[in-house]
C-alpha positions as CSV (number, residue, x, y, z in Angstrom):
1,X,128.0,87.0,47.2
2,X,129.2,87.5,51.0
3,X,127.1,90.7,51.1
4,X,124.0,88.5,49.9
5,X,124.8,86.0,52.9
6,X,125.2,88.7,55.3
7,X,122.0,90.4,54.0
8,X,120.3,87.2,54.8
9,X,121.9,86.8,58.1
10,X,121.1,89.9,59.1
11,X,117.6,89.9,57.8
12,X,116.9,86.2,59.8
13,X,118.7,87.6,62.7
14,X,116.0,91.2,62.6
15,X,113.3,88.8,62.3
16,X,114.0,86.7,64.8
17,X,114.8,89.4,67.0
18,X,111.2,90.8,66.5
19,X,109.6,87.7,66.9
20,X,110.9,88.0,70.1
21,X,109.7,91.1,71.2
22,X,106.1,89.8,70.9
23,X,106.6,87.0,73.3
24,X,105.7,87.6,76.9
25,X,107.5,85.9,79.6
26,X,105.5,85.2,83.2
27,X,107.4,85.1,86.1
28,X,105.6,83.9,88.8
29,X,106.0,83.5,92.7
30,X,104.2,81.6,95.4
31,X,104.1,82.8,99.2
32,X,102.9,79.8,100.2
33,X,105.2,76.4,100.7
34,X,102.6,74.6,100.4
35,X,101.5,75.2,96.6
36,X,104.5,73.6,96.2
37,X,103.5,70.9,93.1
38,X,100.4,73.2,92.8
39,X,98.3,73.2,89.0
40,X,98.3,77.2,88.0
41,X,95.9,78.1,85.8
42,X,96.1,81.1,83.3
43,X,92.6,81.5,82.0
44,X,91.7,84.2,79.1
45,X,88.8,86.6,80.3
46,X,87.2,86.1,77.3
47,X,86.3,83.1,75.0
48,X,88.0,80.6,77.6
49,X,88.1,77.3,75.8
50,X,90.1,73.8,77.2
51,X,92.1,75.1,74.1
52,X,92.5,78.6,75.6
53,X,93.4,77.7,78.9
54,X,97.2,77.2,80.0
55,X,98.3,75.7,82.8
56,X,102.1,74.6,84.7
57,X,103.4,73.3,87.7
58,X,104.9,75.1,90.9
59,X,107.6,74.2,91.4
60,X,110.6,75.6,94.1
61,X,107.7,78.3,94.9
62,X,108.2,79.8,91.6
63,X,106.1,78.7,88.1
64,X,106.1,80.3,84.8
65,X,104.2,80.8,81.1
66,X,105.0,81.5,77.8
67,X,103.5,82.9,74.5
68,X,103.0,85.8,72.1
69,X,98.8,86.2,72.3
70,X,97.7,89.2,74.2
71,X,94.9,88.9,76.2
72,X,93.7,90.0,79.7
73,X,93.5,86.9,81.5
74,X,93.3,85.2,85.4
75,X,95.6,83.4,86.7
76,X,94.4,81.1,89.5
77,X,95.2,78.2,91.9
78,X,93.9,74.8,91.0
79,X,90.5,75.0,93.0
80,X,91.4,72.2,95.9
81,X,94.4,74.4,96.9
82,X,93.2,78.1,96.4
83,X,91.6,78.8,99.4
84,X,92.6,81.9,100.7
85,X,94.8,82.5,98.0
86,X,93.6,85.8,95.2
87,X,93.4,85.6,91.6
88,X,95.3,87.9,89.8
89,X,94.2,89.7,86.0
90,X,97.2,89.6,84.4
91,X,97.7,91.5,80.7
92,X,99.6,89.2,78.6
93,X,101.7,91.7,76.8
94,X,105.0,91.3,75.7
95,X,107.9,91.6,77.9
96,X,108.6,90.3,81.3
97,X,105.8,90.4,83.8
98,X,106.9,89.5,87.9
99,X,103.8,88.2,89.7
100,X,103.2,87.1,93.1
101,X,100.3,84.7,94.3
102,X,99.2,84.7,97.5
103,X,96.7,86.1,100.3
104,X,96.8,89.5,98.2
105,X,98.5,89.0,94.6
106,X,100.0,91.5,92.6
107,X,101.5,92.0,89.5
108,X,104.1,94.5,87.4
109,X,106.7,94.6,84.8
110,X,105.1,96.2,82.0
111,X,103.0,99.2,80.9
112,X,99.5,97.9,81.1
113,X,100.2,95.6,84.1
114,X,101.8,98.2,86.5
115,X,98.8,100.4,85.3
116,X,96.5,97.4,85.9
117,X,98.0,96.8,90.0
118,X,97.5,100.9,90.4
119,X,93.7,100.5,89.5
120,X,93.6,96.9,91.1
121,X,94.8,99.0,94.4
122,X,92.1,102.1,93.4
123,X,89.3,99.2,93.7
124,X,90.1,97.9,97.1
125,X,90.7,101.2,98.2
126,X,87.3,102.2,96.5
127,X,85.4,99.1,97.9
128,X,86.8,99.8,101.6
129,X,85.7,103.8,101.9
130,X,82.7,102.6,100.7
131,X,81.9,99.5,103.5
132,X,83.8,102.4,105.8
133,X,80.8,105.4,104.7
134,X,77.9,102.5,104.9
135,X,79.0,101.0,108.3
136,X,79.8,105.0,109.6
137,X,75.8,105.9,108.2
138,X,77.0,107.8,105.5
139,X,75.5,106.4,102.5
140,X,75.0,109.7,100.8
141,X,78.3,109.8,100.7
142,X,79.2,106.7,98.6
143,X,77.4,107.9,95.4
144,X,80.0,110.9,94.6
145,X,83.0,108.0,95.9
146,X,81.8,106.0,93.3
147,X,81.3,108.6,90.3
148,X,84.6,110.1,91.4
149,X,86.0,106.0,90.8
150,X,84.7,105.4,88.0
151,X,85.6,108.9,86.8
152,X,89.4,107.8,87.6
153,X,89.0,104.3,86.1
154,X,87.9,105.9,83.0
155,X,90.7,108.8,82.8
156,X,93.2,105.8,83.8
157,X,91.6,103.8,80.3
158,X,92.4,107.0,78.3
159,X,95.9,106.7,79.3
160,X,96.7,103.9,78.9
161,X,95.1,103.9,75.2
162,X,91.1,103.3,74.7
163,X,92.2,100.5,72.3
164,X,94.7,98.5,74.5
165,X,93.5,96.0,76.1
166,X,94.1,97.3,79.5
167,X,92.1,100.2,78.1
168,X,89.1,98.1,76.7
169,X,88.7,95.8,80.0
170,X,88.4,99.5,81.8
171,X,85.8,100.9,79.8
172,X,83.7,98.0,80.0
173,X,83.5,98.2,83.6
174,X,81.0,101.0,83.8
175,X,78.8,100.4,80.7
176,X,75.8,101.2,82.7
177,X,76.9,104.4,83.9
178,X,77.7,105.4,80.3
179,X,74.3,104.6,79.2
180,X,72.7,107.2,81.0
């Protein structure tokens, strides 16, 4: 009998435990006093419903969001107080994710969002050689800096796992290019 209880103790205890492994927890900063009592918005990339959508308060600079679904998704100001402040894409994988919202926002904490912040930082460096080669009068130039991005982006999507998410928002950056 008390090995039967403990059985089911245990086994309640294994599955609560894995439960909670699926959950991911979003930790989330604002630079900006101001945001203080500020709406933040995370919005799914995909199928974005009023259903879809969650939302909290700042509140002491700092707001947070809950759940289990993973999903590549925005997270964003409540429009009459986000100017000047970025977006962030955010994977909504389990574990603890740390993100800042600000003039540039960034993210980290887990697998696929450390890996997302690296090629986050690859685009804006991409997008700013490129403005530098146009504005310099090298625009023959920009063609091998973009096949040489989108040759990274791609290696960084095998990585991380074709079928991750992380992995499948990559890949369908450059469907054009694949095309050919």
């Amino acid at each position: 009998m008390k090995r039967t209880i403990f059985t089911i103790i245990a086994g309640a205890a294994l599955l609560t435990s894995c439960s909670q492994n699926k959950e991911y927890v979003i930790h989330g900063t604002v630079n900006d006093p101001n945001l203080e009592g500020a709406k933040i918005y995370l919005v799914p990339l995909e199928n974005a419903t009023v259903e879809t959508i969650d939302s909290v308060y700042v509140e002491n600079q700092s707001f947070e969001f809950r759940g289990t679904e993973e999903k590549i998704a925005d997270i964003r100001i409540e429009r009459r107080r986000r100017l000047g402040m970025q977006n962030l894409l955010v994977i909504t994988e389990p574990g603890e994710i740390y993100v800042t919202i600000g003039r540039v926002s960034s993210s980290g904490g887990t697998a696929q969002n450390d890996s997302l912040q690296v090629w986050k930082d690859l685009t804006k460096e991409y997008h700013q050689t490129s403005s530098d080669l146009i504005r310099a009068g090298k625009r023959g130039q920009v063609k091998a800096v973009r096949e040489a991005y989108v040759a990274r982006t791609r290696q960084m999507a095998e990585n991380v796992g074709n079928k991750s998410t992380l992995g499948i928002f990559l890949n369908g950056r450059f469907k054009e290019t694949r095309d050919k």
